[in-house]
Each structure stands twice: as C-alpha cells, then as structure tokens.
Backbone bond lengths (Angstrom), bond angles and torsions (degrees), N, CA, C in turn:
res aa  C-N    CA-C-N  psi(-1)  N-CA   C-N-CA  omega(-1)  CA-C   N-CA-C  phi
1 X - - - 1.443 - - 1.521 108.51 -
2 X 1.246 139.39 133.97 1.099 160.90 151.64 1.509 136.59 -62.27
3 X 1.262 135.39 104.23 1.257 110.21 -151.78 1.579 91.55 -101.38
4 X 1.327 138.80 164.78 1.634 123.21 -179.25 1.580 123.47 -113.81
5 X 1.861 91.56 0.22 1.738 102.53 153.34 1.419 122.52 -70.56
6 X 1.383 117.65 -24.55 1.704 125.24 164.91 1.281 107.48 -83.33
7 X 1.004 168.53 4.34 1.025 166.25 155.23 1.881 130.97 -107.91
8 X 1.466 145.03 137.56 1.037 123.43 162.79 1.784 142.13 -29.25
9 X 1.087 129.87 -165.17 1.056 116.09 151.89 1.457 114.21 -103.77
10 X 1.547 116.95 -31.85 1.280 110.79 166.39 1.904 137.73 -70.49
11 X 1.614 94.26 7.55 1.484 102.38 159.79 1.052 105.40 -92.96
12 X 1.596 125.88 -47.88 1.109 128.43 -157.35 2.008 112.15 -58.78
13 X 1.727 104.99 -43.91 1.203 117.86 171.14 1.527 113.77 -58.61
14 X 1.449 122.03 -54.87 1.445 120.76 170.95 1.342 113.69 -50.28
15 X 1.351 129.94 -18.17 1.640 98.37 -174.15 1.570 93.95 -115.34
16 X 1.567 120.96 -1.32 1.505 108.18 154.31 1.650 131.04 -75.53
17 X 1.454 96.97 -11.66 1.302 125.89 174.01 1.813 113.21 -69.74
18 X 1.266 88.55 -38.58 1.365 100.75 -176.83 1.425 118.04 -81.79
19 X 1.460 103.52 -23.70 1.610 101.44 -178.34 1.169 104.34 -99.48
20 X 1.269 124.52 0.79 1.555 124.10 142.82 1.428 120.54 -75.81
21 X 1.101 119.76 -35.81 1.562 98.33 170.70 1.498 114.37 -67.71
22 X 1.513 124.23 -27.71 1.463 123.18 -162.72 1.540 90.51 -85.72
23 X 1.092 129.02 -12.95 1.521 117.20 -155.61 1.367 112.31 68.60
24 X 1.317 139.60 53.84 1.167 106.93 168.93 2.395 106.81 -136.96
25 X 1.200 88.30 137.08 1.448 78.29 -159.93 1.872 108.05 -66.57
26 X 1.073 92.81 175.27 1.542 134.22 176.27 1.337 127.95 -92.07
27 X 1.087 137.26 112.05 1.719 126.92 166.02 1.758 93.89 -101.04
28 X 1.333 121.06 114.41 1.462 130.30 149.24 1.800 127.65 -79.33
29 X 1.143 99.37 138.84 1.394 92.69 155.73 1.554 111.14 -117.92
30 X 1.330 112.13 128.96 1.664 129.33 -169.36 1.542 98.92 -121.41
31 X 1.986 98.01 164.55 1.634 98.63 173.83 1.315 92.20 -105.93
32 X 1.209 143.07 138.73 1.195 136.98 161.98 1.647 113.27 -103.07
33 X 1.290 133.34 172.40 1.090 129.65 -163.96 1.996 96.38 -111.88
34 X 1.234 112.61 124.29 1.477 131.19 162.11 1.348 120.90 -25.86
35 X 1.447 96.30 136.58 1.815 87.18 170.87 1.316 99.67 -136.96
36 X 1.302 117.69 136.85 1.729 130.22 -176.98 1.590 114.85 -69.37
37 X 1.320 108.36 172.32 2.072 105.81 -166.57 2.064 94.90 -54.24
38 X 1.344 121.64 -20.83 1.673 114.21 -158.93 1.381 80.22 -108.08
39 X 1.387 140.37 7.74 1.863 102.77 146.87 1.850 76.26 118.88
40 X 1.153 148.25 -29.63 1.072 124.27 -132.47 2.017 108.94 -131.55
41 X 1.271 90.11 125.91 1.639 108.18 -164.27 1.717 96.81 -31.42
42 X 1.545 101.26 131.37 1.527 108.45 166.01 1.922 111.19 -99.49
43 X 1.187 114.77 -3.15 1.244 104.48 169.01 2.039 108.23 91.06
44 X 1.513 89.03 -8.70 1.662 77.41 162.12 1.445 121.18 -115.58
45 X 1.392 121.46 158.28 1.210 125.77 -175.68 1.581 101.19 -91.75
46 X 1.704 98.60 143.78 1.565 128.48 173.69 1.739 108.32 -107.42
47 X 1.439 129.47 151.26 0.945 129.82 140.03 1.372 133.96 -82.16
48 X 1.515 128.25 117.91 1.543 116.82 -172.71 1.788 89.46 -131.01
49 X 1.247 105.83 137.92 1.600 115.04 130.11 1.155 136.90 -87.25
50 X 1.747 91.81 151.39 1.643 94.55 -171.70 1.684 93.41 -153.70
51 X 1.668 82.91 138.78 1.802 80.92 172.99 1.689 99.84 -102.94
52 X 1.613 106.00 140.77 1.365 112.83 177.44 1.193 119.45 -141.70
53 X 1.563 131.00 162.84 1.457 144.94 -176.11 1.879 100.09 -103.35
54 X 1.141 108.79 89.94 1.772 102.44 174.90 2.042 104.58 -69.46
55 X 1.579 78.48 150.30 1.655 94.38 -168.60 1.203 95.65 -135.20
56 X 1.125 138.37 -6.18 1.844 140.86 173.48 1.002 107.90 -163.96
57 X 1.701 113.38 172.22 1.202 120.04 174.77 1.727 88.69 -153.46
58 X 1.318 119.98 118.01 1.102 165.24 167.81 1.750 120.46 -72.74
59 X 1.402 109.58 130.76 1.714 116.27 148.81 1.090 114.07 -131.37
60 X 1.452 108.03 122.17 1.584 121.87 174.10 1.029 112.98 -85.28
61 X 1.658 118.34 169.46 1.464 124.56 -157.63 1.267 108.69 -78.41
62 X 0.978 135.93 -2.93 1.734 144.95 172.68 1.607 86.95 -86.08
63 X 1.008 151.80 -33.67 1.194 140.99 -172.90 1.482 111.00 114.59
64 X 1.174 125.66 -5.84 1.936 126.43 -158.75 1.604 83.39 -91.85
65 X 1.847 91.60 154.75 1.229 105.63 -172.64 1.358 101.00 -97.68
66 X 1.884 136.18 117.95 1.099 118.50 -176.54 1.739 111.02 -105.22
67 X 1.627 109.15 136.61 1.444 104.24 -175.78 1.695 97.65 -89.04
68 X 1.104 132.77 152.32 1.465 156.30 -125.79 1.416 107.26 -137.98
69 X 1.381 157.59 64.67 1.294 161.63 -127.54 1.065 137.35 -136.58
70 X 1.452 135.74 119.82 1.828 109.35 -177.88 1.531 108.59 -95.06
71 X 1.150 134.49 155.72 1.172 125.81 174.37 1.213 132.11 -99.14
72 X 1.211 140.10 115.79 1.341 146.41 -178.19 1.214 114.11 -34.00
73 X 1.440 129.12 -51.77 1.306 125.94 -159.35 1.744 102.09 -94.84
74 X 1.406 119.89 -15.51 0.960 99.74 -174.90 1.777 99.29 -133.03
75 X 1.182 127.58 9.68 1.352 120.24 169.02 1.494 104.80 88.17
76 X 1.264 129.77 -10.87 1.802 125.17 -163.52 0.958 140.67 -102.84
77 X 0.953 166.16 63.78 1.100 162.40 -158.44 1.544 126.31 -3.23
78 X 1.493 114.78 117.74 1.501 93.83 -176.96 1.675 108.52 -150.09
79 X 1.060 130.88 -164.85 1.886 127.73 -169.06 1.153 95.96 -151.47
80 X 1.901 105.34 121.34 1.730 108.69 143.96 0.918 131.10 -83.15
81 X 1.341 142.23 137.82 1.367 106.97 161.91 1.936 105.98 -88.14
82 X 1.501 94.46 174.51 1.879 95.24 -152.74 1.911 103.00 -87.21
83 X 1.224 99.17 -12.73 1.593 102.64 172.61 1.573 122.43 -77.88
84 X 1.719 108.70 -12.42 1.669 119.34 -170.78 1.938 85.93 -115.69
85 X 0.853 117.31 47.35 1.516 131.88 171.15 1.463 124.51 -119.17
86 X 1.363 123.70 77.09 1.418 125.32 -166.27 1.855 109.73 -64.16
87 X 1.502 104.43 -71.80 0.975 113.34 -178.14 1.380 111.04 -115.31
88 X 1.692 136.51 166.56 1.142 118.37 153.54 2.312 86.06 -146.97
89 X 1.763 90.70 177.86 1.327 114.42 176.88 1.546 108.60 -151.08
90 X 1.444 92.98 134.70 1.711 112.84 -174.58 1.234 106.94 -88.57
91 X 1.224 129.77 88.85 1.751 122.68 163.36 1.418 111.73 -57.00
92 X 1.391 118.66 152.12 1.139 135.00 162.67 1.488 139.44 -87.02
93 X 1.609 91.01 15.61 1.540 104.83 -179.09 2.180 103.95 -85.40
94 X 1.335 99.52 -164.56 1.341 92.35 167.27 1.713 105.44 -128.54
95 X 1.408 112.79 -177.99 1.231 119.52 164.96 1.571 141.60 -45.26
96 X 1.555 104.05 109.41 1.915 98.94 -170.24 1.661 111.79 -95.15
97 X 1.434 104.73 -26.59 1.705 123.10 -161.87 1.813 98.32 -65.66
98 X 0.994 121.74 101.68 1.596 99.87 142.15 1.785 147.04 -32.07
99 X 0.658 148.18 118.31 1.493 166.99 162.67 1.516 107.37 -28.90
100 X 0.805 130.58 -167.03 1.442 123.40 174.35 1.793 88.72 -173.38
101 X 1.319 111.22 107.30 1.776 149.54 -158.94 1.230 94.11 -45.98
102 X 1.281 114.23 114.23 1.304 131.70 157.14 1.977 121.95 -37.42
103 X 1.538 102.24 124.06 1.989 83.14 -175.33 1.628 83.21 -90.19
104 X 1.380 86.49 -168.21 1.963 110.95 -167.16 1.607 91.56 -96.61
105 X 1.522 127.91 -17.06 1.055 111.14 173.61 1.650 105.31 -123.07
106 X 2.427 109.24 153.90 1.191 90.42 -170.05 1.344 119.02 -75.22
107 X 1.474 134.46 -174.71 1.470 143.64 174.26 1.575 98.31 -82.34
108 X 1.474 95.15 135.31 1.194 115.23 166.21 1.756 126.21 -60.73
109 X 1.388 122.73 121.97 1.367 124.87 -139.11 1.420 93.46 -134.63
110 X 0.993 133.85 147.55 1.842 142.79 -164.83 1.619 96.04 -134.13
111 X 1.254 99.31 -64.26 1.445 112.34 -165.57 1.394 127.92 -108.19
112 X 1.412 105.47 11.88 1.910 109.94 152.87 1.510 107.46 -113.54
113 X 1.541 107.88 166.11 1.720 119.21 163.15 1.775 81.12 -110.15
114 X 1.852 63.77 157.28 1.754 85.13 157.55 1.289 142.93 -96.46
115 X 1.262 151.19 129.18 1.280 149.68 177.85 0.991 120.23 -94.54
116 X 1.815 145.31 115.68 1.434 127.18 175.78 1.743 100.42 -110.46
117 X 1.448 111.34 121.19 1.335 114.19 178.33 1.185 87.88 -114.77
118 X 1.839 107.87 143.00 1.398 122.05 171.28 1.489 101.42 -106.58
119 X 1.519 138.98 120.95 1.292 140.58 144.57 1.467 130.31 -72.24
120 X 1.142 133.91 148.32 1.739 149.49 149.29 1.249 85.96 -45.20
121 X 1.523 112.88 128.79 1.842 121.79 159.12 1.747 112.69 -44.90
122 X 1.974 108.03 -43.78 1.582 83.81 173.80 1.243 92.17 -99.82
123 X 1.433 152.98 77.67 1.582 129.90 130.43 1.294 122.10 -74.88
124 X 1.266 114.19 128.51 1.222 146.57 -159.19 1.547 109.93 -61.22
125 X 1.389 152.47 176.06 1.252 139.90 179.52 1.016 121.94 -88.64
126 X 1.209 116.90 -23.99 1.892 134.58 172.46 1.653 108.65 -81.06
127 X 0.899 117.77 8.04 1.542 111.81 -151.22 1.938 73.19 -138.69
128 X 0.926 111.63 -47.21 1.327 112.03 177.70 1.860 119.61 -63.82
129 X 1.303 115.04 -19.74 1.613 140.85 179.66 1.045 84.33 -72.73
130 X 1.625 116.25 -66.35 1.521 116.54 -155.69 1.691 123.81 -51.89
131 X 1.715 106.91 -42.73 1.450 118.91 -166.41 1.180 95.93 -71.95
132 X 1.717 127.50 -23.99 1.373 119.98 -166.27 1.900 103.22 -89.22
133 X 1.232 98.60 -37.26 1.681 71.41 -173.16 1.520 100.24 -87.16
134 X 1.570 123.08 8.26 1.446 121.49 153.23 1.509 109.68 -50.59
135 X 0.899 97.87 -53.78 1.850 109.42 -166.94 1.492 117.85 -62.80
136 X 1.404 109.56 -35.90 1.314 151.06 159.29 1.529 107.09 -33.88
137 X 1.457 112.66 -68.21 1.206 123.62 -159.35 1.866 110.23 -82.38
138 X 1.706 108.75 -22.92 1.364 110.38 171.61 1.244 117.40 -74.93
C-alpha cells in the first residue's frame, strides 16, 4: 500500500497512469465529502475505500486532476480527484467491470476543460506526466 503523503503527486499519478495502461485495478482509500439524511453535502470529509478500474484521467476547471473509474462493487462510474487520495494498491489482476459504450458524440461537460495531449506511440509514462502538466501549464 502506498500512502500519497510520502510520495509526490507526480509519482503518485504515474503509477495510476500505469495501472491504467496495464489494466490492472486499484483499491483507494479517499476522503470524500458527507452528505446529510436530505442528500446534501455537509462539508465534512469521510474516508471510504473503493476498489476501481481507472478509464481516464481528467482536469477540471478548478484545476484538480480527476482519476475517472468504474467501480467494482458497484458497476458505476465514478471520479477522484488525486489530492482526496490517501492511500492506494495496484493489484495484479486485470479488468472485470464493463465500460458503458462510448456515443459518437462528446458528453456534455459544465465543470471540466479540455486538454488534447498528443503522445509518441512509445512515450514512456513519466515522459507522458511531463507533456501533460506541460500542457497544463500553457
């Protein structure tokens, strides 16, 4: 297990990066923020685990990097962002979750920008961190 206060964020992103390229999921532990008996954020943070299959990696318009995930236990789709990420662990299994089918047009988005990074077929994963918070920074 990995904790991601010992480590950067740009290790921490490269080797989630990486277990997205290998396919192989993740169990995180994140703080997520509370929600009261009527549904609605109380403003404190919870710890939950979750084991997940990342499928993107995202920057939202606040700037946070969000990792993109299906969830094992519950089939759904869901987003960390990489700063509410305490610990995580790379299993060595591969992907069980189904996807849920891409349309021909994109989803309507409020609260991300877009980023288009172009890579070299072999660029490497660190080298791949780099162009992004290159891209990041323009």
């Amino acid at each position: 297990m990995r904790h991601t206060a010992r480590e950067t964020t740009t290790a921490t992103l490269t080797r989630l990066i990486k277990a997205l390229d290998r396919q192989h999921p993740v169990t995180v532990a994140y703080l997520k923020e509370e929600k009261g008996e009527a549904g609605r954020k109380t403003g404190a943070l919870v710890e939950t685990v979750r084991t997940v299959e990342i499928f993107d990696v995202v920057i939202s318009q606040a700037g946070d990097i969000l990792i993109k995930a299906m969830d094992r236990s519950t089939g759904e789709a869901r987003s960390f962002r990489l700063d509410r990420i305490r610990t995580y662990s790379i299993h060595r299994t591969r992907y069980l979750v189904e996807r849920p089918a891409a349309s021909d047009k994109p989803a309507r988005t409020t609260s991300l920008a877009t980023v288009v990074v172009l890579y070299p077929v072999d660029c490497p994963i660190a080298r791949r961190v780099e162009i992004l918070a290159d891209a990041l920074a323009a």
